[in-house]
PAZAPA-4460 file (N, C-alpha, C; in steps of 0.05 Angstrom, whole numbers, plus 32768, in hexadecimal, padded with zeros to 4 digits):
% residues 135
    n_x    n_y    n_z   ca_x   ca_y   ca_z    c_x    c_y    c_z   seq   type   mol
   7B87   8328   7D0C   7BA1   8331   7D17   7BAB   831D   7D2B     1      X     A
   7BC1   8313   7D2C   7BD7   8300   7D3D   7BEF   830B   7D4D     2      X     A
   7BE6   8312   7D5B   7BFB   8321   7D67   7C08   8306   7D85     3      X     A
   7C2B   8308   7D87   7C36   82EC   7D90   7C47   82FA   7D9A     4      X     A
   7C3F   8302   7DB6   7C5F   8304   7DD0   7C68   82EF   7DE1     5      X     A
   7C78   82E4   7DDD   7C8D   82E5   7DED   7CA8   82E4   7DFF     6      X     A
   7CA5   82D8   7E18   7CC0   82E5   7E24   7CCC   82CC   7E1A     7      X     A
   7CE9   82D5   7E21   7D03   82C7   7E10   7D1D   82CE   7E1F     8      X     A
   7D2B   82BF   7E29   7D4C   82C6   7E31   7D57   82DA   7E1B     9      X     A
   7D64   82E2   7E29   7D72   8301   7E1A   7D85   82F9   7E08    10      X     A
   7D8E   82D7   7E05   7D92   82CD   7DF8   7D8F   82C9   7DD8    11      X     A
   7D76   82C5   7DD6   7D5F   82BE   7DC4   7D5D   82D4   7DB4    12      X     A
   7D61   82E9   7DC1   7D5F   830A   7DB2   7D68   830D   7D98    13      X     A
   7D5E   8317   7D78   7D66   831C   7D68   7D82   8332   7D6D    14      X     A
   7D80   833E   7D6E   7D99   834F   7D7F   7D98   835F   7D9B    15      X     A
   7DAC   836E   7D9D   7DA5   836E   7DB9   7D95   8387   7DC4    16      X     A
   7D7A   837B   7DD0   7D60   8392   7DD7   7D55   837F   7DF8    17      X     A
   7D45   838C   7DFB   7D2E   8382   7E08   7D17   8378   7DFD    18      X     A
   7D15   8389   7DE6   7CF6   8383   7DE2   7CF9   838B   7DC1    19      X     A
   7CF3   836A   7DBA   7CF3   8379   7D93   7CD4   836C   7D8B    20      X     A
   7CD2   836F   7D6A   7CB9   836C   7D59   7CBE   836F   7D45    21      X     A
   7CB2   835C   7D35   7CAA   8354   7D1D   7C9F   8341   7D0E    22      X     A
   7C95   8346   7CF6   7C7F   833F   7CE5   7C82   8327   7CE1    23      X     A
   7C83   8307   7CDF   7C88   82F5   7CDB   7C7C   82F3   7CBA    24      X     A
   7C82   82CD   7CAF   7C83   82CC   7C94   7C64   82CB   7C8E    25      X     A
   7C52   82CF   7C9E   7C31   82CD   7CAA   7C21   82E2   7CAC    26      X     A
   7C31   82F6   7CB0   7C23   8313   7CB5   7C25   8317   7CD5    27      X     A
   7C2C   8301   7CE5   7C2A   830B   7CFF   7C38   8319   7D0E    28      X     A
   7C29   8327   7D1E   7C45   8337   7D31   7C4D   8326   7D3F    29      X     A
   7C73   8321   7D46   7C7D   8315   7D5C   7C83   8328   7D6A    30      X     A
   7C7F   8328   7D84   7C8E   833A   7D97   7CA0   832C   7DAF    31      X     A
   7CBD   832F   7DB4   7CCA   8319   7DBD   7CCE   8336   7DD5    32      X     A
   7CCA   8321   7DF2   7CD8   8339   7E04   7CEE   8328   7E11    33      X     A
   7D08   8333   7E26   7D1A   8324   7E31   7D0B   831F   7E47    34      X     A
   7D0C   8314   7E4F   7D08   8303   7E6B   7D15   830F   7E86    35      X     A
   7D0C   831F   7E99   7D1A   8333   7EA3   7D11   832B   7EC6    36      X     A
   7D00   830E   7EBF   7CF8   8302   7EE0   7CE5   8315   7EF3    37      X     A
   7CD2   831E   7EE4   7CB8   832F   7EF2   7CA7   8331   7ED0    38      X     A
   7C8F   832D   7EDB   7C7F   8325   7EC2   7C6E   833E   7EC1    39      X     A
   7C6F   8353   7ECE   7C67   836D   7EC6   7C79   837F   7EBD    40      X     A
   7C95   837C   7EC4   7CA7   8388   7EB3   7CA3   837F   7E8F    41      X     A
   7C9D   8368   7E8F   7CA3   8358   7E75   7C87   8365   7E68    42      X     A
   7C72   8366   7E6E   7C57   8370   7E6F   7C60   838E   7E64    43      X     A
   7C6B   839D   7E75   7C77   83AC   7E6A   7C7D   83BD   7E4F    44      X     A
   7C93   83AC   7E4D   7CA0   83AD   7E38   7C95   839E   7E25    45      X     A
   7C86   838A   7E22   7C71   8382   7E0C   7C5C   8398   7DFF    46      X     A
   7C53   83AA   7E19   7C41   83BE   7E08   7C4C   83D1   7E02    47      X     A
   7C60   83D6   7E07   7C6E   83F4   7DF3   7C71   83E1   7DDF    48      X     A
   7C81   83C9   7DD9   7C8B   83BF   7DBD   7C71   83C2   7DAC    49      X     A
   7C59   83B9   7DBC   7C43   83B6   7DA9   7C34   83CF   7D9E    50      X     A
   7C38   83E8   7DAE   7C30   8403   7DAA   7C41   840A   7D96    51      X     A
   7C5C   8405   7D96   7C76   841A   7D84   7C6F   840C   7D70    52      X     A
   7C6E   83ED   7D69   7C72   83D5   7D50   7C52   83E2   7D42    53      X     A
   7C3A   83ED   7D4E   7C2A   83F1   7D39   7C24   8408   7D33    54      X     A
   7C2B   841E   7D41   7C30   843E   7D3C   7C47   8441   7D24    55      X     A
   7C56   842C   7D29   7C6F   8431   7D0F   7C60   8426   7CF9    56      X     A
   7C4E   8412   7CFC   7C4B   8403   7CE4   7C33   8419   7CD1    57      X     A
   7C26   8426   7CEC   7C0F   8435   7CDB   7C20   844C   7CCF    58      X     A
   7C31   8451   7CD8   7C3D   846C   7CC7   7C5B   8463   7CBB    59      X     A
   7C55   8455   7CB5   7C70   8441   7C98   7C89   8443   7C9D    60      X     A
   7C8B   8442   7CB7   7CAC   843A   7CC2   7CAB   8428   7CC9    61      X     A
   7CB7   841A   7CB8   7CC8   83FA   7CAF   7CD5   83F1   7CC5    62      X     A
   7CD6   83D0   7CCF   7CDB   83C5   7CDC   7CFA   83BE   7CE6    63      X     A
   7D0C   83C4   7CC5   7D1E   83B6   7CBB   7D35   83D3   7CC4    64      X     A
   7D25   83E9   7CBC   7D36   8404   7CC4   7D2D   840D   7CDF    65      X     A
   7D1D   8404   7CEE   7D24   8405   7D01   7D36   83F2   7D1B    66      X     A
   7D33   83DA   7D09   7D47   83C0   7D1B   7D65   83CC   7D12    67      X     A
   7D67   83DE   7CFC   7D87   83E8   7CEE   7D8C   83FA   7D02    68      X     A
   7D7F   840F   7D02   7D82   8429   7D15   7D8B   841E   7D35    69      X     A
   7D7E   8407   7D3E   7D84   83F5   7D57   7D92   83F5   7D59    70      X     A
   7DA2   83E2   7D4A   7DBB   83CE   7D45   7DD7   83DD   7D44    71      X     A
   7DD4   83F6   7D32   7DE8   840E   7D31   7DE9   8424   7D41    72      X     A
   7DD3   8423   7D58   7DD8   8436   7D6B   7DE1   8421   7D86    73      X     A
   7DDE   840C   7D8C   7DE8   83FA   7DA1   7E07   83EF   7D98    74      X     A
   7E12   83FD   7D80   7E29   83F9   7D76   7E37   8409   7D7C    75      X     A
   7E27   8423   7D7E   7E39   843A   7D81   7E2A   844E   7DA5    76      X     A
   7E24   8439   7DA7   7E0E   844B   7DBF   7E21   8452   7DD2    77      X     A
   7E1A   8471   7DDA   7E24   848A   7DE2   7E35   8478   7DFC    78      X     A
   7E52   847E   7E03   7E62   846C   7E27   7E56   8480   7E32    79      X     A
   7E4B   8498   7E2D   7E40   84A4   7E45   7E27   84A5   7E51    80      X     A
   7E19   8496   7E3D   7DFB   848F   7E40   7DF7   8470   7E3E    81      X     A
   7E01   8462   7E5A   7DF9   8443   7E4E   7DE7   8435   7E4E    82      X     A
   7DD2   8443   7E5F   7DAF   8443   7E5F   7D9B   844A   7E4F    83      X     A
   7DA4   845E   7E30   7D93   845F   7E26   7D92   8450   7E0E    84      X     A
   7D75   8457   7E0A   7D61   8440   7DF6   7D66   8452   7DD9    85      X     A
   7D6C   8449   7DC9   7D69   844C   7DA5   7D4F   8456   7D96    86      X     A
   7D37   8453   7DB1   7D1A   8463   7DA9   7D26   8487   7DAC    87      X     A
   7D35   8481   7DC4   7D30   84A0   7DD1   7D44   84B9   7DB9    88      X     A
   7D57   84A3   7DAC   7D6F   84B3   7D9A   7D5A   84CB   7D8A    89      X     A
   7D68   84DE   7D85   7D57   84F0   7D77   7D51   84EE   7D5C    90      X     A
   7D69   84E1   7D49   7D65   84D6   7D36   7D57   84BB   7D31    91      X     A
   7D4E   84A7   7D44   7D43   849D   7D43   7D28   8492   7D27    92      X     A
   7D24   8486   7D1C   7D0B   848D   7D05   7CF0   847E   7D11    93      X     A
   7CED   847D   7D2D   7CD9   846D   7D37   7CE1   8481   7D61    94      X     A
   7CE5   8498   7D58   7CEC   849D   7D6E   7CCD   84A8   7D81    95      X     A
   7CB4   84B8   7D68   7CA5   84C3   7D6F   7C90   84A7   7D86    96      X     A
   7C8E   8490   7D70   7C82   8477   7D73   7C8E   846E   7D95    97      X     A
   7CA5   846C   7D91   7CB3   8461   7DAE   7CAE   8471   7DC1    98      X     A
   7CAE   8492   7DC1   7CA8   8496   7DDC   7C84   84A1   7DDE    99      X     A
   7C75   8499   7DCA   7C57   8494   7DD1   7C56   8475   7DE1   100      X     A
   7C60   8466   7DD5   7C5D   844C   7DE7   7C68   844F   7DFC   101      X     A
   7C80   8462   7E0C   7C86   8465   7E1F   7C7A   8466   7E34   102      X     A
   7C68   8487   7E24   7C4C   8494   7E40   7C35   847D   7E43   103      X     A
   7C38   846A   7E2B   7C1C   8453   7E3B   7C27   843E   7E49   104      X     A
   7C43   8433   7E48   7C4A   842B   7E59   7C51   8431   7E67   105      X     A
   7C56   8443   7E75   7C53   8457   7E8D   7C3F   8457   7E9F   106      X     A
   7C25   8457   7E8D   7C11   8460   7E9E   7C0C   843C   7E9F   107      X     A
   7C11   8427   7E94   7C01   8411   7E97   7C16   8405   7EB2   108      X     A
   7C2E   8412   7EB2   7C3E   840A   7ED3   7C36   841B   7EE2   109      X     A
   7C27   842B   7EE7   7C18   8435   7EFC   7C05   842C   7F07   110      X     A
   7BF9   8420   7EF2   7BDD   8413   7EFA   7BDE   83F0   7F02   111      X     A
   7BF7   83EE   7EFB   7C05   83D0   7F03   7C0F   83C7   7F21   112      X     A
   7C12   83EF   7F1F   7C26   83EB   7F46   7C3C   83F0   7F40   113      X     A
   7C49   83ED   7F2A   7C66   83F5   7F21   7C76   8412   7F21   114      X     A
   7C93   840E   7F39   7C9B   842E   7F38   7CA9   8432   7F1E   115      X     A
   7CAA   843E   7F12   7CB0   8440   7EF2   7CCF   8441   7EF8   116      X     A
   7CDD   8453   7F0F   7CFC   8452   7F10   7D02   8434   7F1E   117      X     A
   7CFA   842C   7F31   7CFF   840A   7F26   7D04   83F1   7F1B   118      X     A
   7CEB   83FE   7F0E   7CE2   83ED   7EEB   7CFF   8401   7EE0   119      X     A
   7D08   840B   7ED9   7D17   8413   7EC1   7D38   8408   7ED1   120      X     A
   7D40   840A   7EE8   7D55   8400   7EF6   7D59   83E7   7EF1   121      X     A
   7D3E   83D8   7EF4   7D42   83B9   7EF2   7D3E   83B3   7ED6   122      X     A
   7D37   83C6   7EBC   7D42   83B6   7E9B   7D59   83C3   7E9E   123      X     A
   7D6D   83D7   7EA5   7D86   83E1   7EA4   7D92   83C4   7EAA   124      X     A
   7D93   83C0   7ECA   7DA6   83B0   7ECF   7DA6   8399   7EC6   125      X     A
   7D8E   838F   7EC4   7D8F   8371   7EAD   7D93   8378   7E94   126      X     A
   7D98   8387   7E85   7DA3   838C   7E6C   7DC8   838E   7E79   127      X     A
   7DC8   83A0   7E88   7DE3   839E   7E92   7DEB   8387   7E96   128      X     A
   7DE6   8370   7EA4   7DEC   835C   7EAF   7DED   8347   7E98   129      X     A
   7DE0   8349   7E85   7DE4   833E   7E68   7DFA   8346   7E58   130      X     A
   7DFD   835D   7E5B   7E15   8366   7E4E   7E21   835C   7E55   131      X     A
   7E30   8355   7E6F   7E47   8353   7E7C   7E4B   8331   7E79   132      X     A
   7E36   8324   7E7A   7E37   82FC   7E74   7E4C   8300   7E57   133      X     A
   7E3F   830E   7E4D   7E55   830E   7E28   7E69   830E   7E28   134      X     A
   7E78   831B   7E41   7E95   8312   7E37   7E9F   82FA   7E44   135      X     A
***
């Protein structure tokens, strides 16, 4: 097994996330996170990607319908909710997967020192703050 994170300008992003994965032409996992300037945030968000990317894989939700489900909920994602994540949607097809990786990265920013409302303020606003370079 080959497993390959890393961080990347929000730039670089296949579309627009924090934290994506997938299978290269090799078999390997890539896991790309944004670059968010604290290397335990990024730490972070590497181990949920890596928790959700193989919980989906063991129970045959596809990579391709879940990068769709992304792409079409950040299209249409709720003006009254501009904080939430596409794991949490209820329809979701990788929703169970995303918030198991949630509770371990949870508990792995506890044990880091990390206040979890912090940590979630500071990927808001740098996702915010990315948004806003685009226009």
């Amino acid at each position: 097994m080959k497993i390959v994170i890393e961080t990347i300008p929000q730039s670089e992003q296949r579309y627009p996330t924090i934290g994506d994965y997938w299978r290269d032409a090799d078999g390997n996992l890539q896991i790309r996170v944004t670059d968010v300037g604290n290397w335990k945030y990024e730490a972070l968000v590497a181990l949920h990607e890596m928790i959700e990317v193989l919980l989906c894989e063991d129970r045959g939700i596809k990579e391709p319908d879940i990068m769709a489900f992304d792409e079409a909920y950040e299209k249409n994602r709720p003006a009254d909710d501009p904080d939430s994540e596409p794991g949490d949607a209820p329809l979701a097809p990788y929703r169970k997967e995303h918030r198991f990786a949630e509770n371990l990265e949870r508990l792995f920013a506890e044990q880091l020192g990390v206040i979890w409302d912090e940590y979630d303020a500071h990927l808001c606003k740098h996702w915010h703050d990315q948004d806003a370079n685009k226009t």
